[in-house]
N, C-alpha and C positions, 0 to 999 in steps of 0.2 A: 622480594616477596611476591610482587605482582607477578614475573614472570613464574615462579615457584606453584602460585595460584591456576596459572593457564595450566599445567600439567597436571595438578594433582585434578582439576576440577572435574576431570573426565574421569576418575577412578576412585572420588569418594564414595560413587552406592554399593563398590563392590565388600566393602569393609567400615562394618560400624566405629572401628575402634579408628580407623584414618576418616572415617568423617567428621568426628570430636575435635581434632587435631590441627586438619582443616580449618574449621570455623573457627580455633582458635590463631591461628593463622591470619585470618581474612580478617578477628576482630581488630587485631594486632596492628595489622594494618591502616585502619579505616583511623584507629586511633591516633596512630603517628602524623597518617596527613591532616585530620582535625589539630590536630598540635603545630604544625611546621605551618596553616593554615593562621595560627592565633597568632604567632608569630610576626607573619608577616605585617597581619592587622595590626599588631601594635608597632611594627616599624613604623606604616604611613603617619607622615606626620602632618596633622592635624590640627596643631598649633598656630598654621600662619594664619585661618579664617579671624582669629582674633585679634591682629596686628601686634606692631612692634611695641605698645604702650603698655599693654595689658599683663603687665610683669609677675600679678599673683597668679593671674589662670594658667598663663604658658608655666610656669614654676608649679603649679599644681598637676597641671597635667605629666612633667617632665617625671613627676615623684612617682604616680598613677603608675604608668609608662615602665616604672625602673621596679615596680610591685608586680608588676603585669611578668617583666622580664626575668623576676627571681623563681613565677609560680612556673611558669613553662621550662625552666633551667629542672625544677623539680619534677617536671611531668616527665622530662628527655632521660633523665636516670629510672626513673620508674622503665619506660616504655625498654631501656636499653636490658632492665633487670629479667624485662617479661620477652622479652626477644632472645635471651642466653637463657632462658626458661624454655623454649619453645625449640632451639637449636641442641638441644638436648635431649629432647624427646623425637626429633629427628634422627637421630643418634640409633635411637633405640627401635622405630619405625623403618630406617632405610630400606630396611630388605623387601616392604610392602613394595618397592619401586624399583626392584631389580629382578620380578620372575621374566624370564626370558619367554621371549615367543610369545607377548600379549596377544599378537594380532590372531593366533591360531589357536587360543586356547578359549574357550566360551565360559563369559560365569554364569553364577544363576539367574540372573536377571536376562541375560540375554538368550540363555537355553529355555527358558520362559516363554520369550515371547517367541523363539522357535518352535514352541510347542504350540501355541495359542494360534501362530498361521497354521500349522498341522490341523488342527482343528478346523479351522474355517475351511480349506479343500476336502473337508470332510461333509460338507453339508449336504443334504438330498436338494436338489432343484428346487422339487415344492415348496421347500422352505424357506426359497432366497425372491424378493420382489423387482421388478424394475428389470430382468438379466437376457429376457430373449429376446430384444432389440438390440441390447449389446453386442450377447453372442451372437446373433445373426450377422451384424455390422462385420468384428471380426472373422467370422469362418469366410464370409465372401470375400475377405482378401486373399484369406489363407490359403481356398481352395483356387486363385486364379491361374489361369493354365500360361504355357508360353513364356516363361522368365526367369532369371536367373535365381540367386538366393536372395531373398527380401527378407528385411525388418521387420514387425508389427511390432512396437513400444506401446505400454498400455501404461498411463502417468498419471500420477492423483496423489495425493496426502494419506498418510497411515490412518489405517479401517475403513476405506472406504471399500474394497471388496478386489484391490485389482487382484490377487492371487486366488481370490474363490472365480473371478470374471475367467481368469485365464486356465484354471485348472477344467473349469467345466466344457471349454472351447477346446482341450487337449484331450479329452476324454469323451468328447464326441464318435460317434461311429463313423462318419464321413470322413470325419479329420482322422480318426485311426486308420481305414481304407485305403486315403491319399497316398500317406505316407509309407514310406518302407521300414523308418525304423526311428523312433521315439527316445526322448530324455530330459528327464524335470530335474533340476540342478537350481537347490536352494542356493544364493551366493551370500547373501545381509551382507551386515555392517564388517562384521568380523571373518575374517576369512585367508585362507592360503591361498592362491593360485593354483601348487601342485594337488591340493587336498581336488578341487574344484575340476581341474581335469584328470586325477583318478576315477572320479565321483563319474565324468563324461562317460570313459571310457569303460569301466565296469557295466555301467546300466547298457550301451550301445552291443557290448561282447554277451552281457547274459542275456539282453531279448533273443537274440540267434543261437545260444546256449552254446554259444563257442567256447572252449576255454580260454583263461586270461593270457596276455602277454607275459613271459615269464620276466619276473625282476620287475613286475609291474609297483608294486611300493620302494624301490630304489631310485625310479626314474627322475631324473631334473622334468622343469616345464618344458624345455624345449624338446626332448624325449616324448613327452608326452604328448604334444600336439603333434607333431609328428605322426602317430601311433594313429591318435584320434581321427586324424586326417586322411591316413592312406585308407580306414576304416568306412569312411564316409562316403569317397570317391567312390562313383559310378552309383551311389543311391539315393532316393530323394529322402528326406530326413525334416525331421522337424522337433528342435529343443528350446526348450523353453529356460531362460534362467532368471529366476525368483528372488527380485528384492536386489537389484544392482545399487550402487551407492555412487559409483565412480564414473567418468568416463575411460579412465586409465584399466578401467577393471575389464572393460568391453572390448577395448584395442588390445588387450592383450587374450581374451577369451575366441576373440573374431580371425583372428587365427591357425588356429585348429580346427575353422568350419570352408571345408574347398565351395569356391562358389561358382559352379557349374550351372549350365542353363536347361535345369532338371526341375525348376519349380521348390526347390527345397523353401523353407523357413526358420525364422528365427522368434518366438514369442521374447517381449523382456517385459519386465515390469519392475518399476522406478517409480520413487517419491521426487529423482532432481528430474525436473524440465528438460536440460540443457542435455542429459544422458540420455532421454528419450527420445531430443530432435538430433543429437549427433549420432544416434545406431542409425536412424533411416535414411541419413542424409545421404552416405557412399551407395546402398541400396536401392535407392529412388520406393523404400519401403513408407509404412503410414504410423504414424503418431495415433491414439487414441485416447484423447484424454479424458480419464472417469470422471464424472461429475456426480454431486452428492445427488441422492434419492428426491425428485420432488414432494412436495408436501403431500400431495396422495401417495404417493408409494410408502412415503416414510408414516403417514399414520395407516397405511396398510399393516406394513409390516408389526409396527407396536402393537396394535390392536390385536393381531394376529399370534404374539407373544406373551402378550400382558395378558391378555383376555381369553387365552387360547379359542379362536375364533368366534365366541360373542361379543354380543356391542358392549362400547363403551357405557358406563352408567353416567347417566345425564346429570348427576352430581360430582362425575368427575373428569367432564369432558374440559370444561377450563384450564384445570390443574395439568392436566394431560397433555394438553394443545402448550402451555407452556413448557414442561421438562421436554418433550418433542423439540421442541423448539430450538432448545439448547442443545441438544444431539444435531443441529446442524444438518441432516440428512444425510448422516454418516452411520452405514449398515449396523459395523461393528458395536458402536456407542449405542444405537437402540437396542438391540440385541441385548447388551450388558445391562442396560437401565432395564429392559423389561425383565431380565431375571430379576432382581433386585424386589422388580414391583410388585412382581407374581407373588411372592409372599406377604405383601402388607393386604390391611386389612379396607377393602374395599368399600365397606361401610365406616369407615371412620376419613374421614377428607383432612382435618386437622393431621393427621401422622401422613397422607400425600402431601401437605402445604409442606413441613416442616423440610420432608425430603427435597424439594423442591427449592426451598431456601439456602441449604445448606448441602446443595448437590458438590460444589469444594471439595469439605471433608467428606462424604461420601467416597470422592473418587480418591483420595487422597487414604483412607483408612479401614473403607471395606473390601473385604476381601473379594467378594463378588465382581468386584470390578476393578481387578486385578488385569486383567487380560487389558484391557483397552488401556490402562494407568503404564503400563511396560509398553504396548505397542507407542503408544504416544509418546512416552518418553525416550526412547531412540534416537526420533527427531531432532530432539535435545541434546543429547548426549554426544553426537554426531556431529555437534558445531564448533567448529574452530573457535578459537577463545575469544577473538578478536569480536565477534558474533552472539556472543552470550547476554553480555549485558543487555546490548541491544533487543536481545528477544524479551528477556525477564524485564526493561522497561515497559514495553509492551501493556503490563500489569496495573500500570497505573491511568489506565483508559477506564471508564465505563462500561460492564457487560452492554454489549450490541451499540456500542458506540463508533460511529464511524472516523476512521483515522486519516486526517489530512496528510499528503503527501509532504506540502512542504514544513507547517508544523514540526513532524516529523524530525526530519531534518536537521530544522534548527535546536530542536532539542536535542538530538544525539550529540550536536557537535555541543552544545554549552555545557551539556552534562562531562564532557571529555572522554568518549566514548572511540571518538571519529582519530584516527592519528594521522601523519601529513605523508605525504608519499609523495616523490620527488617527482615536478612537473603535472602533479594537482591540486585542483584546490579543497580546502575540506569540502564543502558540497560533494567535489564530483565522488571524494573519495565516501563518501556517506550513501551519496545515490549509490554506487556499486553494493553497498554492503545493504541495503535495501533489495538491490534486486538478487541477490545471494536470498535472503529470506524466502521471495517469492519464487523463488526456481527450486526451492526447498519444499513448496509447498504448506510454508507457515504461515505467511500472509499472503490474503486472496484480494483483488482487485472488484472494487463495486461498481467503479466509475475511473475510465480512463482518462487520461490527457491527449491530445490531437495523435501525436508521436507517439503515444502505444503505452508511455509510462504509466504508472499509478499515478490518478488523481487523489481519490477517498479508497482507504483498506478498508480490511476487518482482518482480526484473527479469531479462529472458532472459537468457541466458546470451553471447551474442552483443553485446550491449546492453550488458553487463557488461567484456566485455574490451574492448568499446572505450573504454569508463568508466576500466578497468585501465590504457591505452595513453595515455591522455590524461591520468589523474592522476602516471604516471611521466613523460610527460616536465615537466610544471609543476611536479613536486619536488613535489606536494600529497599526494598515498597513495602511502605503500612497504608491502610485505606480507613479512611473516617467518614463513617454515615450514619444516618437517624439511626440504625443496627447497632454500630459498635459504638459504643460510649466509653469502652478503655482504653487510653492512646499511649501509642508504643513510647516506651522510654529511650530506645538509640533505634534510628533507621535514619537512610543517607535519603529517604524521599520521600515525601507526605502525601499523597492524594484524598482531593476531598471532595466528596460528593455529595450535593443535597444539601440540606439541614442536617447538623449531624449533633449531635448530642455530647452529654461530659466534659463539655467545655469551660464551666464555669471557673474550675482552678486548676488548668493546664496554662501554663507560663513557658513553659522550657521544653525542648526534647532536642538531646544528643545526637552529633553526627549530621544533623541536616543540613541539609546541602541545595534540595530542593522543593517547594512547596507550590500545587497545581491546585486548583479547583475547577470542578462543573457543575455547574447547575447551581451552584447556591446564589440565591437572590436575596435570602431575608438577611438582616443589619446587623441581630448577633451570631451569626455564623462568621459573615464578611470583618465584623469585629474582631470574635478572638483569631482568625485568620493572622490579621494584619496584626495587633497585639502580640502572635507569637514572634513575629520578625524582631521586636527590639529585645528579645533577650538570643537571638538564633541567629548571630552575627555571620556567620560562617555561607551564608545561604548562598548558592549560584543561577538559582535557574528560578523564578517565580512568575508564576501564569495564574495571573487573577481576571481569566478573559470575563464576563459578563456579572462580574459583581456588582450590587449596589453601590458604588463610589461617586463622587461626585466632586471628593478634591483629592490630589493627589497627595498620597500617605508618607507624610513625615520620618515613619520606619521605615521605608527604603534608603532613604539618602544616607542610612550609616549602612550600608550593607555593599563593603569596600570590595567584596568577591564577585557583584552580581555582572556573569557574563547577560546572562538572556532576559527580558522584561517585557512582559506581554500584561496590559492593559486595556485588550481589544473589546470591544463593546462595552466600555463605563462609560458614563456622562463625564468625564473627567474634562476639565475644561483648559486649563494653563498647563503648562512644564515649569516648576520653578528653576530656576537659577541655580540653586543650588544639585542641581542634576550632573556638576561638573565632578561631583564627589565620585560618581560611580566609575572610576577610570578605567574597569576592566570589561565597560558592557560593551557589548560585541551587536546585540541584537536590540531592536527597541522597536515592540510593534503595538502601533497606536492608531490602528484600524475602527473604524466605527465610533469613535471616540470624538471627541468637540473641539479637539483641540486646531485651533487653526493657527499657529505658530510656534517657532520654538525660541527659544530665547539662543543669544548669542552665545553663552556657554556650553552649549551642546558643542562647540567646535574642539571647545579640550579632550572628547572621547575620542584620540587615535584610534582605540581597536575595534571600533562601531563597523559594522560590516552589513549591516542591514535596519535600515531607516523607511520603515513603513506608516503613510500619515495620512488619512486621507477617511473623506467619510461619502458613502451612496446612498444617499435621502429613497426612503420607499416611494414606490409611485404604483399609481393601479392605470393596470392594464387594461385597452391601449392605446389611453388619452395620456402619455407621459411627452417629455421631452425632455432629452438627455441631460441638456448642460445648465438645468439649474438646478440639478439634484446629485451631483458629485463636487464636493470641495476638498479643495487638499491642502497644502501648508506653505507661507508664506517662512521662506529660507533666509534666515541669516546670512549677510553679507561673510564671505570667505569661509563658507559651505567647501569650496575646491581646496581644501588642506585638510579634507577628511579621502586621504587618498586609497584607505581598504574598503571604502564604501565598494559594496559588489551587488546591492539592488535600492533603491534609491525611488519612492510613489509616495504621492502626487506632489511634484512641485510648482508651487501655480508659480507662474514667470511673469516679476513685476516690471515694466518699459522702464529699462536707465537704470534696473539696479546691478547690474554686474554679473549678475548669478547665471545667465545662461551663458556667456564666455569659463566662467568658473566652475562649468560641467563638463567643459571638454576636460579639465584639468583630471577628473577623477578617471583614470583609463584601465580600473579593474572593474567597469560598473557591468553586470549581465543582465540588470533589468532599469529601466530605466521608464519612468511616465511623469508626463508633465501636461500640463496644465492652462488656461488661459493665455496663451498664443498668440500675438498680434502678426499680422502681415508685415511689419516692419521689422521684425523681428529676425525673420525665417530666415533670413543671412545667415545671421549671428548663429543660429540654432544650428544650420546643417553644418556650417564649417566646425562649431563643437562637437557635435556628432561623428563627426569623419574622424576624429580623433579616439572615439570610442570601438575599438575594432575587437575588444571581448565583448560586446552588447548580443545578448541571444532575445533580447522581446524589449519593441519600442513601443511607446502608447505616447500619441500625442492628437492634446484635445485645443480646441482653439476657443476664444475667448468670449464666442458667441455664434452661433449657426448662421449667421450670414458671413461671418468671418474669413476672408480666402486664407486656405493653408499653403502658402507656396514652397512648397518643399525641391523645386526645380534647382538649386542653387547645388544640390549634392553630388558629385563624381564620382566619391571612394566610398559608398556604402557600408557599415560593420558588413564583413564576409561573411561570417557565420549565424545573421539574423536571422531568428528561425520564427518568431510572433512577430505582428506586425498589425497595430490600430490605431487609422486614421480617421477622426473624428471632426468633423469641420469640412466646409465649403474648398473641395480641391479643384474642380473644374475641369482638373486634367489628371489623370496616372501619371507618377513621378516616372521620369523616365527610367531611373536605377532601381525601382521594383523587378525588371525583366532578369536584371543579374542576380537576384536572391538565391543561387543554387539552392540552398540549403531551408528556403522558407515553406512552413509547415501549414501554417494560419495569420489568413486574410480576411482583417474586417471593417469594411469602409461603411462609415456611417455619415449622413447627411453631406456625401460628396457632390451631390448634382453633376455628376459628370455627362459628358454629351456624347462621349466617344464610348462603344465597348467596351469594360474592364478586362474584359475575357482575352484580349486582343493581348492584353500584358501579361497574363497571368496563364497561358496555356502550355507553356514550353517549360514552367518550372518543375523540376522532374519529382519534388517531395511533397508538393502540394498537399494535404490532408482535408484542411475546412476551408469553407467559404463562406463570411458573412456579408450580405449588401441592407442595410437597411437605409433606405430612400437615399440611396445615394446614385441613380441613372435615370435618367431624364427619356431613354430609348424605348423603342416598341418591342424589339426583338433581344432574345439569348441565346445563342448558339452555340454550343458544346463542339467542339468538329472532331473530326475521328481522329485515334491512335492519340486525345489529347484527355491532357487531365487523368492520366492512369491512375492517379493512387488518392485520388479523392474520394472522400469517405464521407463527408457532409458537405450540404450543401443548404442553406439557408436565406431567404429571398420573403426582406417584410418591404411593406408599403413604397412597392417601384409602380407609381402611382401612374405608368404610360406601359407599363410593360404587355403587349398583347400576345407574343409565342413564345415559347421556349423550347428549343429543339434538340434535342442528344442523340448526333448520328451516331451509326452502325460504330464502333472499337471506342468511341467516346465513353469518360467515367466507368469502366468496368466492374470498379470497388466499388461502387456510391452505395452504404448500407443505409441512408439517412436522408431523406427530402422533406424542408418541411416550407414552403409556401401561404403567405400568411398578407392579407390586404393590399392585395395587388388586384386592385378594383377594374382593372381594365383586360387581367387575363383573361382568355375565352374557352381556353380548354386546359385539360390536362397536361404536360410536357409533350412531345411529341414526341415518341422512341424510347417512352418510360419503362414500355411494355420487354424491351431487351435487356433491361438492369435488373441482374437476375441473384443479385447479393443485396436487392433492396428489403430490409428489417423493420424501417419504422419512416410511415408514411403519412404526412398533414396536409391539409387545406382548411385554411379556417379564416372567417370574416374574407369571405368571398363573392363576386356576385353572385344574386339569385341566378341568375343564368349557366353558373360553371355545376351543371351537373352530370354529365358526363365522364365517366369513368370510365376504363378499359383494364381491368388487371387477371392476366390469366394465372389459372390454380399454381401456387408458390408455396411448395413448405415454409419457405425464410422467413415468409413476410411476417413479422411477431406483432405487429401494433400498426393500425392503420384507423387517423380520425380527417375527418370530414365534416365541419362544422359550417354552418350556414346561418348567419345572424339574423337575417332580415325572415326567414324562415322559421328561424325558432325552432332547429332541430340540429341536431351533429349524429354522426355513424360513426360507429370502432369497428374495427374487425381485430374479433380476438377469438382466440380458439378455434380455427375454422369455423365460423360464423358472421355475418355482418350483422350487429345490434346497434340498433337506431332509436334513439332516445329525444325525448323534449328536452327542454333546456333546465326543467323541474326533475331531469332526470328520472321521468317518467318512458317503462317502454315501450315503443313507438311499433316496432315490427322488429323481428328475426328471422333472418333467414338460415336453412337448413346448411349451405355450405358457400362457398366461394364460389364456384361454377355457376350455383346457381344467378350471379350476379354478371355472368355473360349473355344473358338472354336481352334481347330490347328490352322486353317490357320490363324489367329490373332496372335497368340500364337508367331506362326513363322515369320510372317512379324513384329512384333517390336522387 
């Protein structure tokens, strides 16, 4: 059925009567596994908790049991009745799944949204915001003289404008000039190859009004390019083709284009990533990736639509500033909302609130916004199957809720989502399916990790309620908030948001599988929450991160399915004992939480694979000191018989209990941090460690700040260590830091070392971050050239001797990031800061009065630059071409006109 599912699922919107079919299908399904599901529940047996004496309860339970097993025998014939019910109507359906030539033939939905780009290349200039910087951008590649055939890929998510970007840059009079001979070739989703180069070859034969190649509609593709080819040769040319999907579509397109050193071009525009950087790449051509409209341009443009060029009314600039908001800065989405708004009624705000509320169904049922509802859904419909669910989770987030990377993760794989592939692990195989989304253009990166990955996503907002619209009708995500107060009767996942209301006589709901929550804090939400688990036995996945709890809930421990269990930030303070029941949890993350042990029963959970325990006490900045405000969890002896463990924080390490020999034991571990450290120790530690040769991030903190870490005892390092935080008195760099090929981020805290760190750390070819916080006892930092190429931060607090720091000429070329913070004894600025010409975000703060000298010549790059001075009681930003300088009352102090100006002395000298 599942496989059945993957196929039909792309071709239920073409046909009402196979969408019905479908869902009955998918219900079919969901039901059998809820059933083979209860089953199993009643296999486990349950019986021994009560011993061998207790002859009426195991006898009561046996009868239970053999009642349990009569009703699901009845459920198996039902479900077999409605399955030979459903293979019947297949019967009658097949031919729905037999027209030949899908891929060539367009249905309405997709001749739609063929029509709806038609349109957008139709727009006047005047009409479009934000586009002669673009245009500009591209035609200076286009028209560059001296080179072969080049690339320009223009990349972005659907409606954001690349085909109106790229139509207006192809219809310029320069660019028509250039070239000798012109061709726009829509390709989408759906398409022939021969269609696609008849399509080449007509437009190229009627601009010269040649007549066509005779047999020109008999011709195979290889005929074709051919044709196209010998056509092209000796002219300079330039085609554009619209809406690629593939990279197989371009290797086989790129063919038929001779690449002579006539200057020709090639425009494409693409929603994947990956088809954007592989057309430039044989080219030595340029990537351009669209970004949505800034906040000015995007309330440009609505203003401009909505209002047809008057101002907004001051009664409805709130309401406005928010549905904006949720357009994301995506052209087309304003554009559609502002028709929409054009017709309501201006002086009524109540009928803007409500639109605004219920902008969902809006996109989901007005016709008006039709055009963006099909453009958007392509996206969609375009994802392999493996891919779907994973997006329609997505749904179960919070509008504008930021989405943790690993989170993430761990939920695709508990939900069963993630499937094994041979020679990975589920992680790795999830990350992939992760970065498939974002090279799709569905989810966007806020915040990255050192190594380039997603740290915190978002998916639009748009993106989102279609996610919303597709998981309600599948019965897959229902959402419960102070809004809705009727809760669904079968859906496979619950998310709860808020306070949410109608809860008083909800006991049950069908099919769940998993239940999340955010943001609820009050007692009776957190109540029926946890109430609904003892009737929803079935449940797999539950994330009760920041609830009001304070002991951990008796309804978990019968909940014999739960792979994942997230408890992060409750006051929860023990693990009972009885935690051995959950034999199938995989995940148990008890972050932020009180718990500072686990009971020896945790060792029955074989298929635990990620053991997160640990709590980081707040502290204010920056009178803090690290190691009495992170505690982690004191480990059960024979912890090393949980051998799928694969991340494993904070283990504090008690002298003489066994447990750090019983770490080398676990040798699937890829994150590993521990805890309270003795010098006596360090033996035992590095020779378990060497046995860890999957470890990709070690954190190890020592027992106390005067503590030596002697990590010298280690020879065979994990190879593929790619984080690396040493926390504690080391006096020296371990010598097996210089072999880390592969390590990404360095962060040495309260090391006191006496020698250079740089001296270890220069030759590592992946380097990314640096952190030193008071861990060098030295005067000087020297960057030396052609060293540190791929370092991108650089981070330097309280090196409480340090007086230069100097970055010769080829040193740190990437550095987008400095930020220098109490290092009381600096005297100036970096020396050769002035050449780090990709630097973005630049600090000095709690420095002495004395360091006021700056040097930064005019940089577009530079996005953020502060300069705080404590004893002065003032700090400087430079934002927007400007330096504003402020009291510490964030009052402003002076502004100046531009960055230049800030070359002069006397600038120089007054900040």
């Amino acid at each position: 059925m599942i496989a059945f599912l993957g196929v039909a699922d792309s071709m239920e919107e073409k046909d009402a009567e196979l969408k019905v079919w479908v869902k009955q299908v998918r219900d079919a399904a969901y039901d059998i596994e809820e059933t083979l599901d209860q089953f199993v529940l009643h296999q486990t047996n349950i019986c021994a908790q009560y011993g061998p004496f207790n002859f009426l309860v195991r006898l009561c339970l046996k009868i239970s049991k053999l009642r349990a097993r009569l009703a699901i025998a009845s459920k198996v014939q039902s479900l077999k009745s409605r399955v030979s019910n459903i293979s019947e109507r297949h019967q009658r359906y097949c031919f729905k799944f037999n027209v030949p030539d899908q891929g060539s033939s367009l249905t309405p939905a997709n001749s739609f949204a063929t029509d709806c780009r038609g349109d957008a290349l139709l727009l006047e200039e005047c009409e479009l915001v934000g586009i002669d910087g673009r245009k500009r951008q591209v035609i200076g590649w286009l028209l560059e003289v001296g080179s072969g055939l080049k690339v320009v890929s223009i990349v972005g998510m659907g409606g954001l404008g690349k085909s109106t970007l790229a139509k207006k840059v192809y219809d310029d009079a320069a660019v028509r000039k250039h070239f000798h001979s012109h061709a726009w070739i829509t390709v989408s989703e759906s398409f022939k190859i021969e269609d696609v180069l008849k399509d080449l070859v007509q437009q190229l034969f009627d601009e010269v009004k040649q007549p066509l190649p005779e047999g020109l509609n008999t011709m195979n593709a290889i005929r074709l390019k051919e044709v196209a080819k010998e056509f092209l040769l000796g002219r300079r040319y330039i085609v554009v083709f619209d809406d690629v999907w593939a990279i197989a579509v371009w290797q086989s397109i790129q063919l038929a284009l001779p690449n002579k050193n006539d200057g020709s071009r090639v425009i494409l525009t693409t929603r994947i990533n990956d088809v954007g950087s592989y057309s430039v790449l044989e080219s030595n051509g340029y990537k351009y990736e669209l970004k949505p409209l800034t906040e000015e341009e995007s309330w440009t443009l609505f203003s401009r639509k909505t209002f047809q060029g008057s101002a907004c009314p001051s009664h409805l600039e709130e309401i406005s500033e928010n549905i904006l908001k949720k357009c994301g800065g995506l052209p087309l989405a304003i554009v559609a909302i502002s028709g929409v708004l054009t017709s309501k009624n201006k002086n009524n705000i109540e009928e803007w609130q409500v639109f605004n509320r219920h902008l969902g169904f809006e996109l989901e049922a007005n016709y008006r916004l039709e055009s963006i509802r099909v453009i958007l859904q392509i996206s969609f419909k375009e994802l392999p199957f493996y891919l779907k669910p994973c997006l329609l989770y997505m749904s179960i987030f919070p509008e504008n809720h930021l989405i943790e990377h690993n989170t993430l993760i761990r939920l695709w794989i508990a939900e069963g989502f993630v499937k094994e592939r041979e020679g990975r692990t589920l992680e790795e195989v999830a990350e992939g399916y992760l970065n498939e989304l974002i090279n799709r253009s569905l989810i966007h990166a806020i915040q990255s990790n050192d190594d380039g990955s997603l740290k915190l996503g978002h998916i639009h907002d748009f993106y989102r309620e279609i996610a919303v619209s597709k998981s309600r009708d599948h019965n897959f995500v229902s959402t419960v908030n102070e809004h809705i107060t009727t809760w669904p009767n079968k859906v496979r996942c619950l998310s709860v948001h808020g306070t949410f209301g109608g809860v008083q006589n909800k006991r049950y709901v069908a099919r769940l599988r998993s239940l999340l929550t955010f943001d609820v804090i009050d007692s009776q939400s957190t109540s029926c929450a946890v109430q609904l688990l003892s009737s929803c036995k079935m449940v797999r996945v539950l994330d009760l991160r920041g609830v009001p709890l304070e002991i951990f809930p008796k309804e978990i421990l019968k909940l014999l399915h739960l792979r994942y269990l997230s408890l992060r930030s409750t006051r929860i303070k023990m693990i009972p004992r009885s935690i051995k029941n959950l034999q199938n949890l995989e995940i148990l993350d008890l972050k932020q939480t009180l718990v500072t042990e686990l009971p020896v029963e945790i060792l029955k959970l074989q298929f635990i694979r990620q053991l997160l325990v640990y709590y980081h006490g707040q502290y204010s900045y920056p009178s803090f000191e690290p190691f009495e405000h992170l505690h982690g969890f004191k480990a059960p002896v024979g912890i090393g018989g949980l051998s799928r463990l694969q991340k494993l924080s904070f283990v504090e390490l008690n002298h003489g209990s066994g447990i750090i020999r019983e770490i080398g034991m676990m040798t699937d571990l890829r994150r590993l941090s521990i805890t309270k450290l003795r010098r006596e120790d360090s033996e035992t530690l590095c020779s378990s460690i060497e046995k860890l040769q999957k470890l990709r991030s070690l954190s190890i903190r020592s027992l106390e700040g005067c503590e030596i870490l002697d990590l010298s005892f280690m020879s065979s390092p994990p190879r593929f260590l790619q984080r690396l935080y040493l926390k504690g008195c080391l006096q020296k760099v371990p010598h097996w830091v210089q072999t880390l090929q592969g390590l990404v981020k360095v962060y040495f805290q309260w090391s006191q070392l006496m020698e250079n760190p740089l001296e270890y750390l220069q030759d590592l070819p992946n380097l990314v971050h640096i952190e030193f916080l008071r861990c060098y006892v030295g005067e000087t930092l020297c960057f030396k050239g052609g060293k540190f190429e791929k370092l991108r931060l650089l981070d330097l607090d309280r090196l409480e001797g340090l007086r230069s720091v100097t970055m010769e000429v080829g040193s740190v070329p990437l550095l987008e990031k400095l930020v220098i913070r109490r290092c009381n004894s600096l005297e100036r600025v970096p020396a050769g800061i002035e050449r780090v010409v990709n630097m973005k975000f630049l600090e000095f703060i709690d420095m002495p009065e004395d360091f006021v000298e700056i040097f930064l010549p005019d940089r577009q790059g530079l996005d953020h630059c502060r300069i705080a001075h404590i004893p002065e009681v003032y700090y400087a930003y430079w934002k927007e071409g400007r330096w504003m300088v402020y009291s510490l009352e964030d009052t402003l102090v002076k502004e100046d006109c531009n960055k230049s100006a800030m070359n002069t002395y006397e600038q120089r000298k007054w900040l």
